[in-house]
Each structure stands twice: as structure tokens, then as C-alpha cells.
RODO-362137 format. One record per residue (C-alpha): residue in one letter; residue number from 0; x, y, z. Coordinates in steps of 0.25 Angstrom, whole numbers, plus 2048, in hexadecimal, padded with zeros to 3 digits. Example, Ala and Ser with C-alpha at 12.3 -4.5 7.8 and 13.67 -1.06 7.14 Angstrom:
 residu num  px  py  pz
      a   0 831 7EE 81F
      s   1 837 7FC 81D
This chain:
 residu num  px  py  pz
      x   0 C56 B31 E84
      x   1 C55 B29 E92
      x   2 C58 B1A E92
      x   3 C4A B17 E96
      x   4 C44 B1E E8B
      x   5 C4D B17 E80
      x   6 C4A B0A E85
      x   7 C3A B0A E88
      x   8 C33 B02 E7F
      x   9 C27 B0A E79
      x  10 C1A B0D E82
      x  11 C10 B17 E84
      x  12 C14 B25 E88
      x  13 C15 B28 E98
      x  14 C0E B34 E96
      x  15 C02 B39 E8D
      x  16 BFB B45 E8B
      x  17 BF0 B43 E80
      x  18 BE8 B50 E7A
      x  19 BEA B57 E88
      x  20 BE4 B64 E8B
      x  21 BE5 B6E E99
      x  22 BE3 B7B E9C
      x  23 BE2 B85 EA8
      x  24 BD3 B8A EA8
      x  25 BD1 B90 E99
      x  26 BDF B8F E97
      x  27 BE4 B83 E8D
      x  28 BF2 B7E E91
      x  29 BF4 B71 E8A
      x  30 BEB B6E E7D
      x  31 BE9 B62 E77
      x  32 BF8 B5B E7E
      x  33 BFC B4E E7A
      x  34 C0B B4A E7E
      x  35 C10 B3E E82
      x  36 C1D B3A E8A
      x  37 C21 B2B E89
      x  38 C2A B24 E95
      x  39 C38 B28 E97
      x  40 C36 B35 E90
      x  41 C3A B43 E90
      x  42 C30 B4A E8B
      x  43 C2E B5B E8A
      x  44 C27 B65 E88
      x  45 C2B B72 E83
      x  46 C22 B7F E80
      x  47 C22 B8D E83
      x  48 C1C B94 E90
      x  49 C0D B90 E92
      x  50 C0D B85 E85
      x  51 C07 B7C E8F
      x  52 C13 B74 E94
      x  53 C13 B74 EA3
      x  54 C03 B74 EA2
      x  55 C05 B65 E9B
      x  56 C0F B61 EA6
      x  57 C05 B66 EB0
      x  58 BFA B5F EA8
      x  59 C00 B52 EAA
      x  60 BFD B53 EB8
      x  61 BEE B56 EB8
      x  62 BF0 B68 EBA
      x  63 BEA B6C EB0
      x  64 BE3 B60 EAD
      x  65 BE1 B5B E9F
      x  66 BD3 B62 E99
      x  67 BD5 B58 E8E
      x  68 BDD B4B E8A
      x  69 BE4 B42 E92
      x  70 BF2 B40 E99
      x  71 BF7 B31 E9A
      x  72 C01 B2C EA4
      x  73 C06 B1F EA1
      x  74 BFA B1D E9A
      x  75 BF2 B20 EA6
      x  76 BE8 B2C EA4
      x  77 BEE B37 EAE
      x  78 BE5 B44 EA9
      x  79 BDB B45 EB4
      x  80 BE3 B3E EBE
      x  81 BE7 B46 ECC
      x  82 BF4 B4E ECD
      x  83 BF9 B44 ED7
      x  84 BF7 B38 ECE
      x  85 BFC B3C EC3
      x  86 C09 B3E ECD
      x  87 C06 B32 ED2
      x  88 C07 B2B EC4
      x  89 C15 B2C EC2
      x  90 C14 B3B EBD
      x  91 C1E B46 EC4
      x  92 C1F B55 EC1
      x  93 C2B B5F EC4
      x  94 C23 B6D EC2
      x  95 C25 B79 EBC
      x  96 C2C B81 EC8
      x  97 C31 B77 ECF
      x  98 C26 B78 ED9
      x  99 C30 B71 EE4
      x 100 C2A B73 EF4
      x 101 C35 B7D EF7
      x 102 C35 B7D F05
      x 103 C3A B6D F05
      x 104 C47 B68 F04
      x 105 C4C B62 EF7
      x 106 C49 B54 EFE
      x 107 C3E B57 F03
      x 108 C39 B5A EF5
      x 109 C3D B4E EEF
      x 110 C37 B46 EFA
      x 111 C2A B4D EF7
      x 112 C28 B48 EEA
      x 113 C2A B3A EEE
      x 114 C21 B3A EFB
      x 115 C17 B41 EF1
      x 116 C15 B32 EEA
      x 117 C18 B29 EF6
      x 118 C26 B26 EF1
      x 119 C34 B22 EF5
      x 120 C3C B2F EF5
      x 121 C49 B28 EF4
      x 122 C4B B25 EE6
      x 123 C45 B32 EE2
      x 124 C4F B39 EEB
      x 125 C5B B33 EE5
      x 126 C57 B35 ED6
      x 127 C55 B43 EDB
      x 128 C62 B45 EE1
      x 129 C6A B3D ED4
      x 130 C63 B45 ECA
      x 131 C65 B52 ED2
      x 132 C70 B53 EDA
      x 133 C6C B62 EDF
      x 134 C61 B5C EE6
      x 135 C6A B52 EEE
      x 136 C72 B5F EF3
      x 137 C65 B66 EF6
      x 138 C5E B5C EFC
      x 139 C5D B64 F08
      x 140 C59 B71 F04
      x 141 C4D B77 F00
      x 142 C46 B76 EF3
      x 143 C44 B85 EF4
      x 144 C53 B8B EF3
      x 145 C57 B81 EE8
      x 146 C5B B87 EDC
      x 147 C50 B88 ED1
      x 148 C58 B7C ECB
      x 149 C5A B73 ED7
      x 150 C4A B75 ED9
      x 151 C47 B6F ECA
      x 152 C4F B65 ECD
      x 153 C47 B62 EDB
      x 154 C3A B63 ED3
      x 155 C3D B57 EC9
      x 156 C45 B50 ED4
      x 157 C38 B50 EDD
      x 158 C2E B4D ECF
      x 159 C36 B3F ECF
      x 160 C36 B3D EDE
      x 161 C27 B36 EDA
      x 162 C2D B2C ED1
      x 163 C26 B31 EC4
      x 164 C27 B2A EB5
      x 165 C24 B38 EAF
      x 166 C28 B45 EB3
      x 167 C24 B53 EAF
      x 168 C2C B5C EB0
      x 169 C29 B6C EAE
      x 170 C34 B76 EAA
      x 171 C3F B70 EB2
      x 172 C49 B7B EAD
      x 173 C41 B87 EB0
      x 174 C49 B92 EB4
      x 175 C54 B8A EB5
      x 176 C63 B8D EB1
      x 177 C68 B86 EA5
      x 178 C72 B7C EAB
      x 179 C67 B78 EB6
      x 180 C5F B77 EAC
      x 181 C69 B6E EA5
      x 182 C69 B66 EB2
      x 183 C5A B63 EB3
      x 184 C5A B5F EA6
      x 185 C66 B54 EA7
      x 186 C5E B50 EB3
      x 187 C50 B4D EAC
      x 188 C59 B48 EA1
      x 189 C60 B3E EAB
      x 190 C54 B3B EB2
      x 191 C4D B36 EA6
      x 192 C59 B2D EA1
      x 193 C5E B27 EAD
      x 194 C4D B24 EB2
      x 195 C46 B25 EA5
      x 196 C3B B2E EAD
      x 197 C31 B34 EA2
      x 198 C32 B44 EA2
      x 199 C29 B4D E9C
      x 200 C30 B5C E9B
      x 201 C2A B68 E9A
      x 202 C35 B74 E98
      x 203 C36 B81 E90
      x 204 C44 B7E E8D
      x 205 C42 B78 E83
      x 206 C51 B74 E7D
      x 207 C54 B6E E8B
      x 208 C46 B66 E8A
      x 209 C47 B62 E7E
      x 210 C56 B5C E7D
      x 211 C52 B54 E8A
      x 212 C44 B4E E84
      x 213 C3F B43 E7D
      x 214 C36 B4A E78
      x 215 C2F B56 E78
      x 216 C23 B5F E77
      x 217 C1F B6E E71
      x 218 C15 B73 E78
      x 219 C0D B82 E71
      x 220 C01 B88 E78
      x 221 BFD B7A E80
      x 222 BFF B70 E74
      x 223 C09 B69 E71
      x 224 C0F B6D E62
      x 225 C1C B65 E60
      x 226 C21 B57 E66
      x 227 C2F B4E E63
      x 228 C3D B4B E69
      x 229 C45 B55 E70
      x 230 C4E B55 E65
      x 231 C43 B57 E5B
      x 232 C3D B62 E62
      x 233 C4A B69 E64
      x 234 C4B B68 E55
      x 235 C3E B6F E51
      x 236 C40 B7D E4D
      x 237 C33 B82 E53
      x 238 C38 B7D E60
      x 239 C47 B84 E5E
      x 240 C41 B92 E5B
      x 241 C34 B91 E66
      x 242 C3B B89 E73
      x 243 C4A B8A E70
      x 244 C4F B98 E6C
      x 245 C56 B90 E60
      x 246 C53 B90 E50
């Protein structure tokens, strides 16, 4: 647990879903939501293919907006409020896919995400380059012929080039080797330690995810079905037999 969580005195959560549905057409993705993550958290969100988790991520940011409850920033209502201000808020997200602009150079995307907000790239470029030293190396070269790894970690470097106080991040291991994997993880771990930047997770490996949270969620079929620590959720059988292949 980071430093900056440990020593917070108690106060209202940084985020807030409260009874939040969302759908694409007929199609219900998220039914009745409510989640919270507090400040200088790790939180995630664990569930199989299609239980909803990236559609609550993506939520968040107003696409799929919510049909029904209400999604709080800092206390601040942000449910009907524009894409670019719920950036603007103090909200980054690193995408599923990585979504980097491949014809740009490593810096050249990094310096994209500060322009975007209007902010001094500098301090951004040197957290980037300590938390991932690859990137220092390729600074240079194009986003495109980085390894699927090296292009992760330009996707959560450039989500933090805006300065955020929450960031969203969206199966950050996908298709990645274990030891890179390993790597990223450290990172985000580091990251929240050393900064106490809040972190909600979403991740179908569930082991890595769950040992690196706070807390957790289990999302079934768009409803959230079980919450507690990392530790405890590791502990439940039903999550051993459906998420980690152990009993």
C-alpha cells in the first residue's frame, strides 16, 4: 500500500459510480453499477469477456453515457459532461489497444498528450523516461515498430503526460509476455507509491490484478457480484475456480 494512501486522513471517495446503467442500442452493458474508488487507490476490475468491464471504464468518460444513475468526480457530477472535460478534470485513460498515433515518434507522442491540456511537457517527459527506461532509448523512433510492450508502456506514459489524479487504465497486459507483463505491473505499482496517483484497473489477469490492488471488483453479465481487498478476493473460492485456474 503507497505512502500516500496510509497517511490520508479519511475523506470522500475520488470516484463514484452510484446505480449506473449503459448500453449500446438494446443492448445492456452495465446494470445497476455502483463502485467507488477512494484517493490513492488501486482499485480493479476483474470479470470475464463481455461482463462489462471496459464498457465501465469507457462510461466514465461519457461513451456510452450513463441511461441511469450518476458518476461523481471529486464530488463534482461528471455523468453528462463532454468527453474533453471529463479529461480536462483531472481524468486520463490508457486504452485497450494502446491506440498510440503510429506514425510519431516516441516523443512526439508523449508531447501530444501534454499539448492536448496546454501543459509543460517537461515534467511529464522525465517521469516517463524514469518509470520506463525503453522509452528513453526510443525516443527517437516510431511509435509504430515498438514492440507490443514498448507501445503499453508509451500508452500509460502519454495518459500521464495531462497530469491526472485518476487514471484508467484498460488491459494493460493484453497480449503481452509474462516478464513484460511483470514490468508493467512494477511500473503502475511504483507509480502509485512513489506519486500516490489513484488507479482504477481494469484486467482479465486476474492474479496479477488482484495481488497489485487495494481493492477489487467482480463483475458477472454488467453487475458487479463481489467487492474486497485484493487479498480477500484472491482468497474466495469462487474467484480461484472462475478467474484463476486454481482450486
Amino acid at each position: 500500500m503507497s505512502a500516500a494512501l496510509q497517511n490520508r486522513a479519511p475523506s470522500a471517495a475520488m470516484l463514484r459510480l452510484e446505480g449506473v446503467t449503459a448500453a449500446y442500442g438494446a443492448v445492456e452493458a452495465l446494470r445497476d453499477v455502483s463502485v467507488h474508488v477512494d484517493p490513492g487507490e488501486i482499485v480493479t476490475l476483474i470479470g470475464a469477456n463481455g461482463a462489462g468491464k471496459s464498457t465501465l471504464l469507457m462510461t466514465i468518460f461519457g461513451s456510452p453515457r450513463a441511461r441511469t444513475g450518476r458518476i461523481l468526480f471529486e464530488g463534482r457530477d461528471i455523468t453528462g459532461m463532454p468527453m474533453h472535460e471529463i479529461a480536462r478534470a483531472g481524468i486520463a485513460q490508457s486504452p485497450e489497444g494502446r491506440r498510440i498515433f503510429p506514425r510519431m515518434t516516441v516523443r512526439e507522442n508523449l508531447l501530444m498528450g501534454a499539448q492536448s491540456f496546454g501543459v509543460d511537457p517537461a515534467p511529464g517527459l522525465e517521469q516517463a523516461f524514469t518509470l520506463f527506461p525503453r522509452l528513453k532509448e526510443r525516443e527517437a523512433q516510431r511509435g509504430g515498430t515498438l514492440s507490443g510492450g514498448e507501445q503499453q508502456m508509451l500508452a500509460i506514459a502519454r495518459a500521464l503526460m495531462s497530469k491526472p489524479r485518476l487514471l484508467l487504465l484498460d488491459e494493460p497486459s493484453l497480449g503481452l509476455a509474462p516478464l513484460v507483463v511483470r514490468g508493467i505491473f512494477s511500473a503502475i505499482r511504483r507509480l502509485n507509491a512513489e506519486t500516490g496517483l489513484t488507479v482504477l484497473l481494469v484486467e482479465q489477469n486476474a492474479n496479477q490484478a488482484l495481488r497489485l490492488a487495494h481493492r477489487g471488483y467482480v463483475l458477472v453479465n454488467g453487475r458487479t457480484t463481489l467487492e474486497g481487498t485484493g487479498a480477500e478476493l484472491l482468497a474466495r473460492p469462487e474467484v480461484r475456480d472462475a478467474y484463476l485456474g486454481t482450486h
